[in-house]
N, CA, C and O atoms as a MOPAC input file, in Angstrom:
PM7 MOZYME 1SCF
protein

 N     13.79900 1     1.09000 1     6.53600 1
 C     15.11200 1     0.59400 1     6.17400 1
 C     15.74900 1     1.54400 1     5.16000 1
 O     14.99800 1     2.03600 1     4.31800 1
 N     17.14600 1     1.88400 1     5.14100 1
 C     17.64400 1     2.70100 1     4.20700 1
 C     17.75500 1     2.52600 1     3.02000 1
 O     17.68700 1     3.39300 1     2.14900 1
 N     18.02900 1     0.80000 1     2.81200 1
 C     17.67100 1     0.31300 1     1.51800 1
 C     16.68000 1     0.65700 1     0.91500 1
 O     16.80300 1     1.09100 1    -0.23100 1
 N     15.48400 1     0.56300 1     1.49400 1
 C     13.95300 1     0.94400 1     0.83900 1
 C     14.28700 1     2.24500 1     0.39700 1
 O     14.41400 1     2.33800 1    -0.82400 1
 N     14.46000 1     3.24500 1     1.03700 1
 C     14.58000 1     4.50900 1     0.51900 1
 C     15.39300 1     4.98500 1    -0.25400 1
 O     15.28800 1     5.99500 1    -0.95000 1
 N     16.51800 1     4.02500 1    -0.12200 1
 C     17.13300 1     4.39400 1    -1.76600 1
 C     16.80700 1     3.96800 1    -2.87600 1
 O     17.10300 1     4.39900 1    -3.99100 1
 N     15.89900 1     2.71100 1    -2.43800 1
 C     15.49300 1     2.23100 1    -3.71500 1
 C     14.21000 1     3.26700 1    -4.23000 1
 O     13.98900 1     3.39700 1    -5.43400 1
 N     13.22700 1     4.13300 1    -2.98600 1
 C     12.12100 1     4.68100 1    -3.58100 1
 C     12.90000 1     5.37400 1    -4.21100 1
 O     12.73200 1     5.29100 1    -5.42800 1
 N     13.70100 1     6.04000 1    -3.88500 1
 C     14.35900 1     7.05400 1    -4.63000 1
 C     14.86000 1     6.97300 1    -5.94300 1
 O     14.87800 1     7.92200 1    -6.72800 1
 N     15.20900 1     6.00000 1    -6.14500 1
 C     16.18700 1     5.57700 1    -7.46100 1
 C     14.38700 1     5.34000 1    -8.79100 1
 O     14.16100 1     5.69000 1    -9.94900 1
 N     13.60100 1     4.62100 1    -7.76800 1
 C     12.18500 1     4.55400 1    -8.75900 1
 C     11.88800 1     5.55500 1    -9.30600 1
 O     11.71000 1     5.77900 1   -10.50400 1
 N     11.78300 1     6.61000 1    -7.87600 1
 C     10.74400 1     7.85300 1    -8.02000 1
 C     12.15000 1     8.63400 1    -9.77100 1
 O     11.75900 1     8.99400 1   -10.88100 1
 N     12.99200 1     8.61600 1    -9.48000 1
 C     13.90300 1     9.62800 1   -10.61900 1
 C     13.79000 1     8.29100 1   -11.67100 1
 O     12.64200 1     8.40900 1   -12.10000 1
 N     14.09200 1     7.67200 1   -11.99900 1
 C     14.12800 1     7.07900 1   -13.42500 1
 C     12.24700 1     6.61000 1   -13.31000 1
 O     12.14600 1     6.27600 1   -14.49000 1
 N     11.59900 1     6.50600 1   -13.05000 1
 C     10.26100 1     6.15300 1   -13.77300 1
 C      9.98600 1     7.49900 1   -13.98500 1
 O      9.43300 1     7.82300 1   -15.03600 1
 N     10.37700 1     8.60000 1   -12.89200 1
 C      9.77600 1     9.88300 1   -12.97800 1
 C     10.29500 1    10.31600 1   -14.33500 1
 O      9.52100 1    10.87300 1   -15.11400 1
 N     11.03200 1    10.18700 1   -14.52800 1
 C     11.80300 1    10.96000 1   -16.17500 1
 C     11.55500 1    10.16300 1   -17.29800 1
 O     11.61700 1    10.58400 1   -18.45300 1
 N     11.28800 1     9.07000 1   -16.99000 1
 C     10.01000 1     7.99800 1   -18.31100 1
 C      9.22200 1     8.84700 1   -18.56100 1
 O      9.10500 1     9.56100 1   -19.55700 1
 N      8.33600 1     8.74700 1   -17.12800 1
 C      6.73700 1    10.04500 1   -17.36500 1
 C      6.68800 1    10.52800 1   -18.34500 1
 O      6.45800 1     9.66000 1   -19.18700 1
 N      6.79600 1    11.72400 1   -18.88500 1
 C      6.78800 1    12.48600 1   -19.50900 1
 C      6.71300 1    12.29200 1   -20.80500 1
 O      5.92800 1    12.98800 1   -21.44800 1
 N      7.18200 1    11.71500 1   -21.18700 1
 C      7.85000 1    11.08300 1   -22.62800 1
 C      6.46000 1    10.16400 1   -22.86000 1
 O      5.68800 1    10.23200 1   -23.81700 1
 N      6.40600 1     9.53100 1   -22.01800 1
 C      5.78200 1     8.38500 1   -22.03100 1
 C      4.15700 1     8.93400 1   -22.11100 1
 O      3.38100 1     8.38700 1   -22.89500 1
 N      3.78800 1     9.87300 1   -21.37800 1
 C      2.47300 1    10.68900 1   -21.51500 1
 C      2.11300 1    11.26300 1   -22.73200 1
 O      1.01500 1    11.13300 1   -23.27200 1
 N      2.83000 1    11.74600 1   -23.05100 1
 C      3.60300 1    12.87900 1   -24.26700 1
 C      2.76900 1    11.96000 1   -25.53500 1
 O      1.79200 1    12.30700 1   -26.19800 1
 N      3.44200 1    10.85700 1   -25.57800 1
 C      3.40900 1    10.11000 1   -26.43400 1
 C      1.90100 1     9.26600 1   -26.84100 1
 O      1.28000 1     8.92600 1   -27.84800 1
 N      1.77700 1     9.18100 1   -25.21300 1
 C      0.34100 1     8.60800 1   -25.04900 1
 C     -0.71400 1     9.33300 1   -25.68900 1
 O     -1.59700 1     8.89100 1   -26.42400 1
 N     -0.42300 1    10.94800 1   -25.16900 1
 C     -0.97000 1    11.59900 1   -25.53700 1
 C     -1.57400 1    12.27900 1   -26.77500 1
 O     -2.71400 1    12.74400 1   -26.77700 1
 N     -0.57300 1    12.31500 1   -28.04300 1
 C     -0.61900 1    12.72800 1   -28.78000 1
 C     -0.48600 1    11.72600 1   -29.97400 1
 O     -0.48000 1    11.99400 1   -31.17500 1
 N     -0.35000 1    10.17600 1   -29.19400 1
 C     -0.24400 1     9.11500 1   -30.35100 1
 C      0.92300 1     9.52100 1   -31.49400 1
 O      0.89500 1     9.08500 1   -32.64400 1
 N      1.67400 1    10.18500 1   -31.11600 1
 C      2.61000 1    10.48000 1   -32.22300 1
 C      3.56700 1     9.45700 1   -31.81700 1
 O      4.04700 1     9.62200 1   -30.69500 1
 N      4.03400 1     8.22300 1   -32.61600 1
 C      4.71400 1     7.11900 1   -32.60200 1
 C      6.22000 1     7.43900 1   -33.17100 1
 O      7.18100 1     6.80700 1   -32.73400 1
 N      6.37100 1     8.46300 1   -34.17700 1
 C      7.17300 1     8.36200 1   -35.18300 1
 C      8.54900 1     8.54600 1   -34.76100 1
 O      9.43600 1     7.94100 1   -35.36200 1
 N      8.82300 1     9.32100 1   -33.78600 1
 C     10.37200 1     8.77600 1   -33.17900 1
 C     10.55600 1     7.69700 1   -32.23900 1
 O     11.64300 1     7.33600 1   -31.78900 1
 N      9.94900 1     7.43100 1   -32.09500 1
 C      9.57600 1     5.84800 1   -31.28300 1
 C     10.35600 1     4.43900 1   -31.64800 1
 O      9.63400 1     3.74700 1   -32.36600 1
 N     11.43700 1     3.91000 1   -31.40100 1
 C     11.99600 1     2.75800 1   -31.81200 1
 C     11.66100 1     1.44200 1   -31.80500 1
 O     12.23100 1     0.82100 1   -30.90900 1
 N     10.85900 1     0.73200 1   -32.56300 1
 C      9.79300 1    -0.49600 1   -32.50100 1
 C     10.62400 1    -1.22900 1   -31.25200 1
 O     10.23600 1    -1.37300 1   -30.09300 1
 N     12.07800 1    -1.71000 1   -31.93700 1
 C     13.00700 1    -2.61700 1   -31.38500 1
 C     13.49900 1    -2.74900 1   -30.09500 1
 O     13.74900 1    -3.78500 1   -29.48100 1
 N     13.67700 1    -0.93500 1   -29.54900 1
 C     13.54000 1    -0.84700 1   -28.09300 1
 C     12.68100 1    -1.25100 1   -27.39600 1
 O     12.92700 1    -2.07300 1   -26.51300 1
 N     11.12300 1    -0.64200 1   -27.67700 1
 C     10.17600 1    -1.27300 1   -26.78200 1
 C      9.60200 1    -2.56400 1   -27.06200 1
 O      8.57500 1    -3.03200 1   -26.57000 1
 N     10.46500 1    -3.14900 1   -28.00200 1
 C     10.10800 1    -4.58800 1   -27.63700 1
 C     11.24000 1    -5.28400 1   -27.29100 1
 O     11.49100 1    -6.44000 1   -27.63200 1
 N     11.93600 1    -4.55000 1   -26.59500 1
 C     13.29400 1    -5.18600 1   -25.69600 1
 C     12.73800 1    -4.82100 1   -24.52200 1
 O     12.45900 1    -5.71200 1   -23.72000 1
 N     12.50800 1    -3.63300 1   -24.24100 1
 C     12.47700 1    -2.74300 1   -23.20300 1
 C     11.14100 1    -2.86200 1   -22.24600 1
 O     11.01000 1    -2.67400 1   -21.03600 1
 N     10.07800 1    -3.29900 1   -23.39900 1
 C      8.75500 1    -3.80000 1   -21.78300 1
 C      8.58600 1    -5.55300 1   -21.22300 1
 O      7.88500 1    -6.00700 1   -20.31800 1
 N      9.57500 1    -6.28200 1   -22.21300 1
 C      9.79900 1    -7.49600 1   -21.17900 1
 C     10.68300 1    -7.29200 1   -20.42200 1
 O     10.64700 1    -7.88700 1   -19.34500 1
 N     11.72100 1    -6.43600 1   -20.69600 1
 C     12.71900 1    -6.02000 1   -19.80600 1
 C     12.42800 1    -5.79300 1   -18.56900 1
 O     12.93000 1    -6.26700 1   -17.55000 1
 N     11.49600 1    -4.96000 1   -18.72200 1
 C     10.76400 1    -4.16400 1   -17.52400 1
 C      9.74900 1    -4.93300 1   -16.74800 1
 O      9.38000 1    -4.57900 1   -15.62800 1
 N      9.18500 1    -6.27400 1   -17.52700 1
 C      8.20800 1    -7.05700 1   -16.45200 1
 C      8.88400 1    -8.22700 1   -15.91700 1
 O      8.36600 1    -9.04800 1   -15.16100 1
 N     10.58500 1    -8.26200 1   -16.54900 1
 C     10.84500 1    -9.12600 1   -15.61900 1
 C     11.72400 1    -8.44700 1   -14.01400 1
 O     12.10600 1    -8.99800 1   -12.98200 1
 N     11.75800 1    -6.94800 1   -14.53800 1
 C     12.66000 1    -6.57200 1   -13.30700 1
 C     11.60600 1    -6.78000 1   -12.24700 1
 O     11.93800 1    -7.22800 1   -11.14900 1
 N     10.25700 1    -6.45400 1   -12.54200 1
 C      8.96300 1    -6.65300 1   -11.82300 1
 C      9.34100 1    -8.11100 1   -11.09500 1
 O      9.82100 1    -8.27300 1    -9.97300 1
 N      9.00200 1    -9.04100 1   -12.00800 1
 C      9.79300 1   -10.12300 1   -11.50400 1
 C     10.22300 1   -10.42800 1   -10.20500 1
 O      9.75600 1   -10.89000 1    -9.16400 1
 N     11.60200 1    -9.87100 1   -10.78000 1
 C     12.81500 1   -10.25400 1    -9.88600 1
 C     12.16200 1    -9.39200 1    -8.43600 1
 O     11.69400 1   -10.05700 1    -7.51100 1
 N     12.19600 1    -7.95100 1    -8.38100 1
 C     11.07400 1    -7.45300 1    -7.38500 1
 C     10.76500 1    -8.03900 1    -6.73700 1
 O     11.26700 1    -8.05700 1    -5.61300 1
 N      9.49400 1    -9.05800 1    -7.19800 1
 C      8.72500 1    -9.70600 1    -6.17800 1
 C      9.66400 1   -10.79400 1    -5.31100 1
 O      9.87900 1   -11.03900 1    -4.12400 1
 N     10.08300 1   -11.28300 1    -6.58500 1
 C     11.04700 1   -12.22000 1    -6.00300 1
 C     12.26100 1   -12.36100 1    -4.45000 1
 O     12.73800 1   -13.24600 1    -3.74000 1
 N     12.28800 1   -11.21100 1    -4.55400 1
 C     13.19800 1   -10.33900 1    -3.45600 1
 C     12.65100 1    -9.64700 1    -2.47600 1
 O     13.28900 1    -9.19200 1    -1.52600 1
 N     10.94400 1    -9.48100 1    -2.71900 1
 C     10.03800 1    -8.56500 1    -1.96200 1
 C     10.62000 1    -7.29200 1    -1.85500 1
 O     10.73400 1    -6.83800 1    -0.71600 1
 N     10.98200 1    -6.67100 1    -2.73600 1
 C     11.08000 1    -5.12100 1    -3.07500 1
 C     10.38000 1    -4.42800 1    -3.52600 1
 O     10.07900 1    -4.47200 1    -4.71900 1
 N      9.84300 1    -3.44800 1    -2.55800 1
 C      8.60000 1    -3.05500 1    -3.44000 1
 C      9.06700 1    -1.91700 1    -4.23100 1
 O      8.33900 1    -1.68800 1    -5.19700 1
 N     10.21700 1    -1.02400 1    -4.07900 1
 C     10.46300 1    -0.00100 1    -4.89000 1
 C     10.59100 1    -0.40000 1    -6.22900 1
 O     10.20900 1     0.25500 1    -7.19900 1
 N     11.42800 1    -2.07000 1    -6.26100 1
 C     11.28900 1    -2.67400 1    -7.38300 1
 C      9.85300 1    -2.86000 1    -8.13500 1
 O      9.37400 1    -2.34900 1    -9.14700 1
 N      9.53900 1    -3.49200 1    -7.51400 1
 C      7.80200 1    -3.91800 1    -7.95300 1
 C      7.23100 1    -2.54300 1    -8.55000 1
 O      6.97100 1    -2.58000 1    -9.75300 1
 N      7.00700 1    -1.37000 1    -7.89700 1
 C      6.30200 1    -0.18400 1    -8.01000 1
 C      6.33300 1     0.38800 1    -9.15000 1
 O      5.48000 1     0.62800 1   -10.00500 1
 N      8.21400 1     0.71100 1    -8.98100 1
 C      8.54200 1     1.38200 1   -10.41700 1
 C      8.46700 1     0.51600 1   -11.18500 1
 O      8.11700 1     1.06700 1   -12.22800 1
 N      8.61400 1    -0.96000 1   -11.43500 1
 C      8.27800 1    -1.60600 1   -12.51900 1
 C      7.11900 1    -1.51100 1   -13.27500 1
 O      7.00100 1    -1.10400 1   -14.43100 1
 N      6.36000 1    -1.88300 1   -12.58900 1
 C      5.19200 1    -1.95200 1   -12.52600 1
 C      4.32500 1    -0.54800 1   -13.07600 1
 O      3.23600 1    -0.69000 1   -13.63300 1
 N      4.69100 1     0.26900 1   -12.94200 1
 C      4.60000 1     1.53900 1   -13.69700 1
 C      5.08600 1     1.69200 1   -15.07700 1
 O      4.61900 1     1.74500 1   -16.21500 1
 N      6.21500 1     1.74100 1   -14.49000 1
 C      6.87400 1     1.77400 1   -16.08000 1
 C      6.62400 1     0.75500 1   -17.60600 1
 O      6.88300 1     0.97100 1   -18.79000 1
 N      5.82600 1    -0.73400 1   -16.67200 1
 C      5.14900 1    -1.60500 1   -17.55400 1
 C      4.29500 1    -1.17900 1   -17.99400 1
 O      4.18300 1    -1.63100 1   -19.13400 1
 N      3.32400 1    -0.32000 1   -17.69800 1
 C      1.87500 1    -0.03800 1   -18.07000 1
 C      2.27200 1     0.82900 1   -18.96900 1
 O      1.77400 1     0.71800 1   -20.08900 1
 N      3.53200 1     2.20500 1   -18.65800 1
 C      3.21400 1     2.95400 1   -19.68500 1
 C      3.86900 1     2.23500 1   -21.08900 1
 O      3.26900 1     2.13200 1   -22.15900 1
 N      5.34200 1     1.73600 1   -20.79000 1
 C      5.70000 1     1.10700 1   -21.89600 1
 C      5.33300 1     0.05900 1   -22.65900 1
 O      5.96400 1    -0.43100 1   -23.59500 1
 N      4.11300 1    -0.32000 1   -22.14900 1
 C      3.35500 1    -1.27500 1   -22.80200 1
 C      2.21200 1    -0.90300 1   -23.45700 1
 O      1.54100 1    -1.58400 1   -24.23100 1
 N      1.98500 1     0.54700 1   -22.98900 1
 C      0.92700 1     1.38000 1   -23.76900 1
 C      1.68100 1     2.09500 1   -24.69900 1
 O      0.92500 1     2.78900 1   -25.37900 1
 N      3.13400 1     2.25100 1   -25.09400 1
 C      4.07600 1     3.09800 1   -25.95300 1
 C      3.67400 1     2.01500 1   -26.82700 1
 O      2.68700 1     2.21600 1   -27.53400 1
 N      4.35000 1     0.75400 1   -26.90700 1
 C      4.36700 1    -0.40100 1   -27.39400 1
 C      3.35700 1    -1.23700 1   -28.57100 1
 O      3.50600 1    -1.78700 1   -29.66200 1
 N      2.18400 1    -0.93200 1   -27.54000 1
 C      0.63100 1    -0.97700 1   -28.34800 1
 C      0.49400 1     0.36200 1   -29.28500 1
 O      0.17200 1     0.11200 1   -30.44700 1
 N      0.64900 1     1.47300 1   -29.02500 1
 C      0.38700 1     2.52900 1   -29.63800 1
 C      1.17100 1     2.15000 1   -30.94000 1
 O      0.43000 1     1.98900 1   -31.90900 1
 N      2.53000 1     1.96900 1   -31.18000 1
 C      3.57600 1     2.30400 1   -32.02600 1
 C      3.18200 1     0.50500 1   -33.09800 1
 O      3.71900 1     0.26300 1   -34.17900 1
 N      2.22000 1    -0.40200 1   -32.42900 1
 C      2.13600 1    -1.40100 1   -33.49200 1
 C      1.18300 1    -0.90000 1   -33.89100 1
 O      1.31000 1    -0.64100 1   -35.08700 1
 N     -0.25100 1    -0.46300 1   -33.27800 1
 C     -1.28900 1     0.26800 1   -34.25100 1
 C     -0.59500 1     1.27700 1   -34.81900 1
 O     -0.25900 1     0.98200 1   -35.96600 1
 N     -0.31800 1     2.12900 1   -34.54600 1
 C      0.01700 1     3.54300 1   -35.38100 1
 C      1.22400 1     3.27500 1   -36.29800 1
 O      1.43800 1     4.23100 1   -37.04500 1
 N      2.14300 1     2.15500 1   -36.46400 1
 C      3.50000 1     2.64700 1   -36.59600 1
 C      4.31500 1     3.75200 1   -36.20500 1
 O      5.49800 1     3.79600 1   -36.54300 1

């Protein structure tokens, strides 16, 4: 369906450009430009688009959510231990 593929598409570029940042960060535990307030807007944000996803049976939804939950929920954890 064409829908699906625009939606992989739209996943694959905005989770893909999270990545990085999001590794980066993982990686090096460096928290300090990190905005507490965002990612604690920003990973319920993100598990309810999951949500809605399922809700709709979208999986491009589901996928990239679902990704983007794990890492921003590992930004999230990092930045309350570390500040």
């Amino acid at each position: 369906m064409k829908l699906d593929l625009i939606g992989s598409l739209a996943a694959l570029l905005t989770t893909g450009a999270f990545a990085p940042q999001a590794l980066k960060t993982i990686r090096t535990r460096d928290t300090s430009g990190i905005s507490l307030g965002m990612y604690m807007i920003l990973t319920p944000g993100v598990a309810l688009w999951f949500v809605y996803g399922v809700a709709i049976g979208s999986w491009p939804i589901m996928v990239a959510n679902a990704v983007t939950f794990s890492l921003a929920g590992t930004i999230l954890a990092l930045k309350l231990r570390h500040g």
